[in-house]
C-alpha positions as CSV (number, residue, x, y, z in Angstrom):
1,X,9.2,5.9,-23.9
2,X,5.6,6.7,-22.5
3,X,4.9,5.7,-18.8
4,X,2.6,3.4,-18.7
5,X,-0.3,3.9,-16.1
6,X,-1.1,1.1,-14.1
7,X,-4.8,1.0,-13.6
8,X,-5.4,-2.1,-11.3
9,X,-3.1,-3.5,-8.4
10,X,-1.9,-7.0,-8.4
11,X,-2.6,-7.9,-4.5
12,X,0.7,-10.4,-4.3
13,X,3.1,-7.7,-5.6
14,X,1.4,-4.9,-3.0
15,X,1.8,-8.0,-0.6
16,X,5.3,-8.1,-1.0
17,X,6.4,-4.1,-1.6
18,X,4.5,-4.1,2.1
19,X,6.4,-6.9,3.5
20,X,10.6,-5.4,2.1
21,X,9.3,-2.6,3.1
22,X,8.8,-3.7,6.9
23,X,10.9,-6.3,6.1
24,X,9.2,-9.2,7.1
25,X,8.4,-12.4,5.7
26,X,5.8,-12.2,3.2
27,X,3.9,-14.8,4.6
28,X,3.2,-12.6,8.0
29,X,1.5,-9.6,5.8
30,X,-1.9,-11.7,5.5
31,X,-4.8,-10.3,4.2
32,X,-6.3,-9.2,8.0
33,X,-2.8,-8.5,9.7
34,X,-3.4,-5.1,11.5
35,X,-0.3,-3.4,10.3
36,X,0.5,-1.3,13.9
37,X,-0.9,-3.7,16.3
38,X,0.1,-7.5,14.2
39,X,3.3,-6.2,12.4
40,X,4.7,-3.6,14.8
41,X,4.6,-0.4,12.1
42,X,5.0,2.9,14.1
43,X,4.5,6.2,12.1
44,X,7.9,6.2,10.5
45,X,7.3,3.0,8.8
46,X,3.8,3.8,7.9
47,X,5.2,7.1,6.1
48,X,7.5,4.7,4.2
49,X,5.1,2.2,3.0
50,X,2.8,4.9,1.7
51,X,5.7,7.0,-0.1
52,X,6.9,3.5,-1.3
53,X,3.2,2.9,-2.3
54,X,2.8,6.8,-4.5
55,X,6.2,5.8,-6.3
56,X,4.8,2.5,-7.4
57,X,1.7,3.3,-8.5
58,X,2.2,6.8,-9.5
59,X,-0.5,7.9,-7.1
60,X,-1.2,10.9,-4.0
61,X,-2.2,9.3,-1.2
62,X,-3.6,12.2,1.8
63,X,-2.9,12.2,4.9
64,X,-6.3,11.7,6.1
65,X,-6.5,8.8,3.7
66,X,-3.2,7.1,5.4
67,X,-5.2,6.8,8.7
68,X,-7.4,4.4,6.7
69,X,-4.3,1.9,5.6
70,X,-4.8,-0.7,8.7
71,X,-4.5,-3.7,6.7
72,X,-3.3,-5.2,3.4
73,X,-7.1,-5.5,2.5
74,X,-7.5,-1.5,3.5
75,X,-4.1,-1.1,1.5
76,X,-5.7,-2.9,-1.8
77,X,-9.3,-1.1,-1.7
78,X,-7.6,2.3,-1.4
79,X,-5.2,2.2,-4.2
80,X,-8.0,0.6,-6.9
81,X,-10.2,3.8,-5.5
82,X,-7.0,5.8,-6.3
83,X,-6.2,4.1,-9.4
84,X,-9.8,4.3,-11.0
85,X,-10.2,8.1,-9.9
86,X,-6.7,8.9,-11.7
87,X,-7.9,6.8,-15.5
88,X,-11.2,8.4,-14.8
């Protein structure tokens, strides 16, 4: 069976991979939440939401590109850069 690549990112389901993965209710990972200073993620958690986030979408996220993922909106506008680059 061929892999399908996922070319878009449905926010809801990045919504709630983010919130299991800090396990939190879905309803506190808001669009704005700053996730270190609203939701409490140290650098240990970060690292697992963003190899939670490369096994998902099949992406590489760098490091210098982690220090940019604040927010679920951050979050969202960096995989569809990701995403677009990787069809491209």
């Amino acid at each position: 069976m061929t892999e399908q690549i996922i070319t878009a990112v449905d926010k809801e389901e990045l919504r709630t991979l983010i919130a299991a993965t800090l396990d939190v209710d879905v309803a506190e990972v808001t669009d704005e939440a700053h996730f270190v200073e609203d939701l409490g993620v140290d650098s240990l958690m970060a690292l697992e939401i963003t190899v939670n986030l490369e096994k998902k979408y099949q992406v590489r996220i760098d490091e210098s590109e982690v220090a940019g993922v604040t927010t679920l909106e951050s979050t969202y506008a960096l995989l569809g850069e990701l995403l677009r680059k990787a069809a491209g």
